[in-house]
N, C-alpha and C positions, 0 to 999 in steps of 0.2 A: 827223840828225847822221851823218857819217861815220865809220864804226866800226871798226877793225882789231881781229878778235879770233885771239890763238894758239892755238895746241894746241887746234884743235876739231875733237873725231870725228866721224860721219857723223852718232849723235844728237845730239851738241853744238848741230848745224846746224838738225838738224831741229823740236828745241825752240825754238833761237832764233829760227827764222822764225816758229813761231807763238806765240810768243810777243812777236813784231814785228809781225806780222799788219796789227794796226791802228794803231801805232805810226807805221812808214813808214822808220826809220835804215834805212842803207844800210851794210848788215854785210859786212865782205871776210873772209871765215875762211879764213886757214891751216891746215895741219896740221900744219905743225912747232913746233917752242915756242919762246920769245921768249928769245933768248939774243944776246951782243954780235954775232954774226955774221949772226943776220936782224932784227934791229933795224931796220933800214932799209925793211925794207918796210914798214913802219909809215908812211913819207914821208909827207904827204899828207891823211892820217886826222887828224881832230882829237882822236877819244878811243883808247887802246888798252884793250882788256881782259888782264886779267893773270889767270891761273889758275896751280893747283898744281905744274904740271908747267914753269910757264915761270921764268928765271930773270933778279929783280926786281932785280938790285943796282948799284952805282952807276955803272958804266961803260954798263949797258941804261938807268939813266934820264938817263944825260947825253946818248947816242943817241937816245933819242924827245924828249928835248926840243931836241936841234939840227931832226930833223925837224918839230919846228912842234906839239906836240901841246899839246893844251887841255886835256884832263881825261884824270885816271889813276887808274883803277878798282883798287883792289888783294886779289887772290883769292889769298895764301898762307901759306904755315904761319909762323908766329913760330920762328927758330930761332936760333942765337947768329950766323951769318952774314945774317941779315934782320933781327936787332934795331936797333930806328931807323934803316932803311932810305933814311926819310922824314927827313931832317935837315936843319941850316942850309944844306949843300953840296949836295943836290941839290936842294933848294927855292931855290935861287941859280941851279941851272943850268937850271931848270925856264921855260918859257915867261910871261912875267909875264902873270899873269890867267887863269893855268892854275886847273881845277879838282880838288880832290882827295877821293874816294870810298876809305873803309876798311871794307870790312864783314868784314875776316879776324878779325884781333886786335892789340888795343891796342900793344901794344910793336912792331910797325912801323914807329911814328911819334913822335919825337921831341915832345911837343905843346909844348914851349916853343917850338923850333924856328919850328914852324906859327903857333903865338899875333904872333911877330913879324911872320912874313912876312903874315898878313891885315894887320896893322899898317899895312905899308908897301905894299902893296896888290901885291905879289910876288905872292901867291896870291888868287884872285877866289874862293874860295869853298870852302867844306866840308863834308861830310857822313859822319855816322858813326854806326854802330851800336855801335863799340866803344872802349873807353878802356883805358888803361894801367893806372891804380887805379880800376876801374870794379866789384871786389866791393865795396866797401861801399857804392854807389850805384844800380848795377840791380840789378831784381829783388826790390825791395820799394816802397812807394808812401812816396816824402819829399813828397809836396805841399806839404803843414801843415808843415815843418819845414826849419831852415837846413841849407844843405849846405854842411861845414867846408870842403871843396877848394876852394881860393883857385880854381887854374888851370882845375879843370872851369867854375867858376861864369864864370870869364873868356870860358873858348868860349860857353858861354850866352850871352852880353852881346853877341854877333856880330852883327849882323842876315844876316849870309851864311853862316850855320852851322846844319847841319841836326843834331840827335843825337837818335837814337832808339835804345831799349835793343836791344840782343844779344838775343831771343826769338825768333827766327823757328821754334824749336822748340818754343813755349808754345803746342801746340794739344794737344786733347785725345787725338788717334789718339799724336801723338809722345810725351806725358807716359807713356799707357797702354803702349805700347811698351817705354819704358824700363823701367818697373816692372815687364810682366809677364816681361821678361827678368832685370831683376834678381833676381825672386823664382825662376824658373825657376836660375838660377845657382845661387841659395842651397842649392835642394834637391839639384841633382845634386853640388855640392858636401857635401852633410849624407850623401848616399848613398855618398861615394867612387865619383861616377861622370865621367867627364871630360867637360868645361867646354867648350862650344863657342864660347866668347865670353872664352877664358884670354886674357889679356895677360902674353904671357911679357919678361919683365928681359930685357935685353940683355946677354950673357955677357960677362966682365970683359974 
């Protein structure tokens, strides 16, 4: 597949080759981020990559999808200007049969929005690690038991719909990590000693 990725630094590049290695896509990395004004270079490329620094919103995705793109990867923060991102209007303006990958956070994407457009076959396809009301769903094992979410249980019934839970941080160096940092906090905060991991409030 043909790749356009933005905002990729020199290890950006160098991970993604090897980790393309054996793969074989055919990655064009920029270095400047994905914004209405280099939108365009995207022409060509079937999938684009989206990272934190580029900007997702609906003038960039009416731009990559005039350019022809098939699948749109999306790598950014949920903020009140990225909330449902992903909606009835730009899955309209989107190339029909286009693919769509969310591994940021659920509220990107509209999922009624998406439910329709598989529907009418607008969108060829989905894949997700994350959902919108996805705490009381990942992150414990429902096998054995029903799940009330009408609309999650919908994307389920897809056969073109991948959902796999939000963990890619459930290994055991990451869990350990977390913990011995939190416990390391707790003491230097029991010591009145400053926090090297303070999350300071945003001043009014």
């Amino acid at each position: 597949m043909n790749v356009a990725v933005f905002s990729a630094k020199r290890y950006d590049r160098d991970f993604l080759d090897a980790a393309n290695a054996s793969a074989g896509h055919r990655l064009t990395c920029f270095d400047v981020p994905l914004e209405p004004e280099t939108a365009t270079l995207a022409a060509g490329h079937e999938a684009v990559c989206i990272f934190v620094n580029d900007k997702a919103d609906a003038d960039v995705l009416e731009a990559l999808s005039r350019g022809g793109t098939r699948l749109i990867s999306l790598h950014c923060p949920l903020t009140p200007e990225t909330h449902h991102i992903i909606n009835k209007e730009s899955l309209g303006r989107a190339k029909r049969g286009a693919i769509l990958i969310n591994t940021s956070r659920g509220g990107l994407v509209d999922t009624g929005a998406v439910i329709e457009a598989l529907k009418s076959g607008q969108l060829g396809g989905l894949a997700i690690d994350v959902y919108e009301q996805e705490a009381d769903i990942f992150f414990r094992d429902l096998s054995s038991e029903i799940i009330p979410d009408d609309v999650f249980q919908r994307l389920l019934a897809f056969p073109n719909v991948i959902v796999t839970g939000h963990q890619a941080f459930f290994t055991r160096e990451a869990i350990s990590t977390i913990c011995e940092t939190t416990i390391r906090s707790i003491s230097k905060f029991a010591a009145g000693q400053p926090l090297s991991n303070e999350i300071m409030a945003n001043a009014p």
